[in-house]
N, C-alpha and C positions, 0 to 999 in steps of 0.2 A: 111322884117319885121320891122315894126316899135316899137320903144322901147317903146311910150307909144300913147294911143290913146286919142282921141281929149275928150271923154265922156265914161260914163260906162253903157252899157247896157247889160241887164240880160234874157237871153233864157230858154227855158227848151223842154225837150222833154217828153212824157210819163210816167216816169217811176215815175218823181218826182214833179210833176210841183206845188203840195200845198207847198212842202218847196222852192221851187224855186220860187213864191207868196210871203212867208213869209220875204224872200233873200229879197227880193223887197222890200216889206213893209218898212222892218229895214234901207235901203238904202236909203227911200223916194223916188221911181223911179216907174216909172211903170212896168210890166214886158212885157217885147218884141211880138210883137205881128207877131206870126208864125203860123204855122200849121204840124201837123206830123201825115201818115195818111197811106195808105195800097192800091196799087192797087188790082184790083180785083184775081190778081194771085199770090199775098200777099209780092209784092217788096213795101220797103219804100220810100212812098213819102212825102216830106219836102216841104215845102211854108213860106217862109220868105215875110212879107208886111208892112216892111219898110226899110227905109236906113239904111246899116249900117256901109259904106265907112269910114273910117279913126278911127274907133269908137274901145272902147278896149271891146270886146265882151265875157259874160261870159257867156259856156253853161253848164246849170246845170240837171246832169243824174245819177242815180245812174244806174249800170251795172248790177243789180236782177234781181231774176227770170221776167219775161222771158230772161236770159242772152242772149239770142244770137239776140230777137230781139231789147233788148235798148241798144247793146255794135251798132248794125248798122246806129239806131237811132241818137245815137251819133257821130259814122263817117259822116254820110252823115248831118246832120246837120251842123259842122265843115267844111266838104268841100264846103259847100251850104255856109256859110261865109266867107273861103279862096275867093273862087270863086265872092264875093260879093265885096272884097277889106276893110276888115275889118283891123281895124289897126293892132291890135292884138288877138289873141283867147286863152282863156285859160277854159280849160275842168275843170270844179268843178264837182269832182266823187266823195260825200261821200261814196260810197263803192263802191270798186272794187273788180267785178266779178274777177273771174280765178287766184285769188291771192294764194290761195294755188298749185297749179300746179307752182312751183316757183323752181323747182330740178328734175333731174333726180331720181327717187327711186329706180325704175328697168331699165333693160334693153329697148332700144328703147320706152323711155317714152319723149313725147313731155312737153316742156317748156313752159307750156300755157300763162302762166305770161307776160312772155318778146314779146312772137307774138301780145299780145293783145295792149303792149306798145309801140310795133314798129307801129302798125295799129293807133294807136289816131295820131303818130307823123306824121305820112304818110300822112295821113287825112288832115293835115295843121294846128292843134294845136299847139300853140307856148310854153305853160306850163300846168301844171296838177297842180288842187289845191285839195288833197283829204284827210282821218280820217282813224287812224290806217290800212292802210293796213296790213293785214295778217302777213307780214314780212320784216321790214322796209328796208330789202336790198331790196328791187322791185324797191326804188329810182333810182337803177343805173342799170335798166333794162331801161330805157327811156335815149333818146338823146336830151332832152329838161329839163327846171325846173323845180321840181318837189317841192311845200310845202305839206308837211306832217305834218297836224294836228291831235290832241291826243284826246280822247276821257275822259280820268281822269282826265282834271283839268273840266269838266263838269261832270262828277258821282260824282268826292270825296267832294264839298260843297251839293251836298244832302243826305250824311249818315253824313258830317259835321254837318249837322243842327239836323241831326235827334237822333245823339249819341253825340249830345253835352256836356251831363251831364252823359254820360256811359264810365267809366274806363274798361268797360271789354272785349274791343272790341279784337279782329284779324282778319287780312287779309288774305286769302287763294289763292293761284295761285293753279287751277286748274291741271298742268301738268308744267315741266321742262320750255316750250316753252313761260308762260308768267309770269315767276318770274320778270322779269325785269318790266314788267306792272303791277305787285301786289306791287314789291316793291316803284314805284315811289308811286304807291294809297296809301301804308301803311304808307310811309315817309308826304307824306301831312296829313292823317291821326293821325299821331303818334301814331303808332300801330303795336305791332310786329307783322310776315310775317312767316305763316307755308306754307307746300308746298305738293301739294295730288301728291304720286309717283305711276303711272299706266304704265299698261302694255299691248299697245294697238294690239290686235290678230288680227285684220283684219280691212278694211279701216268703221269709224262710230259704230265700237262695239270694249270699252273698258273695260278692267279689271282694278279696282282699288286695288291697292296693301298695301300702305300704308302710314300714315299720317305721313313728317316730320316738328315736331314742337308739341307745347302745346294747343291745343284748346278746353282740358277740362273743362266745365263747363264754354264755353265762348260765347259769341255774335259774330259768324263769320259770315265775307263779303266774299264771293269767288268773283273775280275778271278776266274775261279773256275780249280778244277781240271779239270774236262772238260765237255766241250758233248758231248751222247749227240745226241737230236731236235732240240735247240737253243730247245725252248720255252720253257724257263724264261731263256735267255740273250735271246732276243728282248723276250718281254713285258720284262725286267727293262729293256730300250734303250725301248720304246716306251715306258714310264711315267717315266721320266726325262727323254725329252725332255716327252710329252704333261703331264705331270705333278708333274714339276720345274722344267721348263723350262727345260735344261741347252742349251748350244749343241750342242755336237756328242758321237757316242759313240763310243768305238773299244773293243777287247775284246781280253782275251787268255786263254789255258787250256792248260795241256802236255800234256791229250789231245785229240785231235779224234777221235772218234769215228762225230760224223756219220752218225750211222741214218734211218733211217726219213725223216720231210721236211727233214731237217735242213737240205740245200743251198739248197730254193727258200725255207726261213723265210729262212733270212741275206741269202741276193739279194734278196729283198722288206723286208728287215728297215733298221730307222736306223741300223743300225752301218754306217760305213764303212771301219771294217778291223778285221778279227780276227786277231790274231797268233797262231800257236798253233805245239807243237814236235813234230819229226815222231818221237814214238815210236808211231806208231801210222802204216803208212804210208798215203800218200792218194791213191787213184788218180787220176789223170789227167781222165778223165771227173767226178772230184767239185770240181775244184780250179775258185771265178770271180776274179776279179779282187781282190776284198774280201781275200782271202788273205796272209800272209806267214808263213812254214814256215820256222823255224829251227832248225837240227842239234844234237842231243844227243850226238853221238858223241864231240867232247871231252871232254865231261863225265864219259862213261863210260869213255873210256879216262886218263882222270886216277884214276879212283878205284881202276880196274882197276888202274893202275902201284901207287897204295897200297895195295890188299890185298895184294897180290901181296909189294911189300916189308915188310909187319907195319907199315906209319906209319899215322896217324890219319887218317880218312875226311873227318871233320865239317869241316874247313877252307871243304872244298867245296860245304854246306850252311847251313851257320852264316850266318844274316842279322840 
C-alpha cells in the first residue's frame, strides 16, 4: 500500500453518482470514467476505462436502499481497483448501511456492522471516509482509517441564519442516544438543550413518555442523526407541542432515509420543516414541501483535498 498516490481521482457507483459529480466539480476534476452494471442473472459487473495505477482513488457510494446491492457495488468496485494497482483506495460512504446492527440485543443476534466493515477492508480499501455513522464506536469496528465527518456543523449555520434575530430558540434531542448530537447543535447554536424521554415497545414503534426540559412557548429544533419510518421523529414533535407546549417544531437529521410511512407521518406531522443532507438520495416522488436538502459535496471534497494532501481531517468536524 502506498501512503500516498501520484493524483486524485474520483469513482462512483449507483447509488450516488450526482453527489459524486458534485465531489468532482468542487475538486476541478473530472469524475472517473467506469461502468457499474448487472449481468443478465443479476451479478455485478464493474468496468473501469481508464488508468488508475499509482493514483489515490476515491470511491464514492452511499450503502441505501437497495443495501445489499450498492454495499457489492462497492466491494467489487474496490477490488476492481485493488486489482488495477491503485496507489491507494479510500471508500467515501456518506451513509452507512447496517450501522444500527452494531450489538448484540438478543440472543444469537448477528453484528451486521462489523461483517460489513471487515467486507470493505477485505475488498482492499485502504480507509473509510464517511457522516455520522449511526454510532461513532463503528470506527473501531474497522482495521483501517476511518474519518468520521459530522453532519451539525452543516445544519447548525442554516437555522443560524434563519433564527438570527430569535432568542427563543431550543434544541431537542429526540431520545437518550443523540443528546450528545443535540448538545454539540445547541452549544454552536447557543441554545438550551431539552431531551424527549421514550419508551420504545418494539423495534420502529415508539411511545413518547415525557419532555425533559422547558420548551413552553418556544421555537424548537429536534435534532437526530437519521429519520428511517420517522416514528420516533413525529411522536418526539407531537409531545412537545401536545405536551410541552412549545410553539413551533422544525427538525433536522444528515440521513433521510425515509422507509416505510415515513413521507405521509411528516406531511401529517407538527413539524413544519425538516432539514435534512442529501447523502442518501431522495427521489423526487418522496420530496413535500416540509423539505430542505442541503449538499454534502463540499464537505467531502475538502476532506478528500486533505487525505489526499496527508493534512488533518478534524478541522472539518471539530465542534
Amino acid at each position: 500500500m502506498n501512503i500516498h498516490g501520484k493524483d486524485i481521482k474520483i469513482f462512483c457507483a449507483n447509488a450516488t453518482s450526482s453527489m459524486a459529480k458534485q465531489i468532482a466539480d468542487e475538486l476541478v476534476l473530472p469524475l472517473g470514467s467506469s461502468e457499474v452494471n448487472k449481468f443478465s442473472d443479476g451479478e455485478i459487473c464493474v468496468s473501469i476505462h481508464e488508468s488508475v495505477r499509482g493514483s489515490d482513488v476515491f470511491v464514492v457510494q452511499s450503502t441505501c436502499a437497495p443495501v445489499n446491492d450498492n454495499i457489492m457495488e462497492l466491494l467489487i468496485m474496490i477490488d476492481a481497483f485493488k486489482r488495477a494497482s491503485a496507489g491507494r483506495i479510500t471508500a467515501v460512504i456518506p451513509y452507512f448501511g447496517y450501522a444500527r446492527q452494531d450489538r448484540k440485543t438478543k440472543a444469537r443476534d448477528p453484528i451486521s456492522a462489523k461483517l460489513v466493515a471487515d467486507l470493505i477492508a477485505v475488498a482492499g480499501a485502504d480507509r473509510v471516509l464517511s457522516m455520522d455513522l449511526h454510532c461513532p464506536q463503528i470506527q473501531g469496528f474497522f482495521n483501517i482509517p476511518v474519518d468520521h465527518l459530522l453532519g451539525v456543523p452543516i445544519l447548525s449555520p442554516y437555522f443560524e441564519e434563519k433564527y438570527k434575530d430569535n432568542d427563543n430558540i431550543v434544541v431537542v434531542s429526540p431520545d437518550l442516544g443523540s443528546v450528545t448530537r443535540a448538545r454539540q447543535f445547541s452549544s454552536r447554536m447557543d441554545a438550551p438543550l431539552a431531551i424527549v424521554d421514550k419508551r420504545r415497545q418494539k423495534a420502529n414503534v415508539c411511545e413518547v413518555m415525557n419532555i425533559i426540559g422547558d420548551v413552553k412557548d418556544k421555537d424548537v429544533i429536534i435534532v437526530d442523526d437519521m429519520i428511517d419510518t420517522a416514528g420516533t421523529l413525529c411522536n418526539a414533535a407531537k409531545a412537545i407541542i401536545e405536551v410541552g407546549g412549545a410553539k413551533t417544531v422544525s427538525a433536522c437529521a444528515t440521513h433521510g432515509v425515509l422507509s416505510g410511512p415515513a413521507i405521509e407521518r411528516l406531511d401529517k406531522s407538527y413539524i413544519k420543516e425538516l432539514v435534512i443532507l442529501d447523502t442518501i438520495p431522495l427521489p423526487e416522488d418522496k420530496k413535500i414541501d416540509k423539505f430542505t436538502i442541503l449538499p454534502v459535496a463540499p464537505v467531502f471534497a475538502q476532506a478528500i483535498q486533505r487525505i489526499y494532501a496527508d493534512t488533518p481531517v478534524s478541522p472539518l468536524f471539530n465542534v
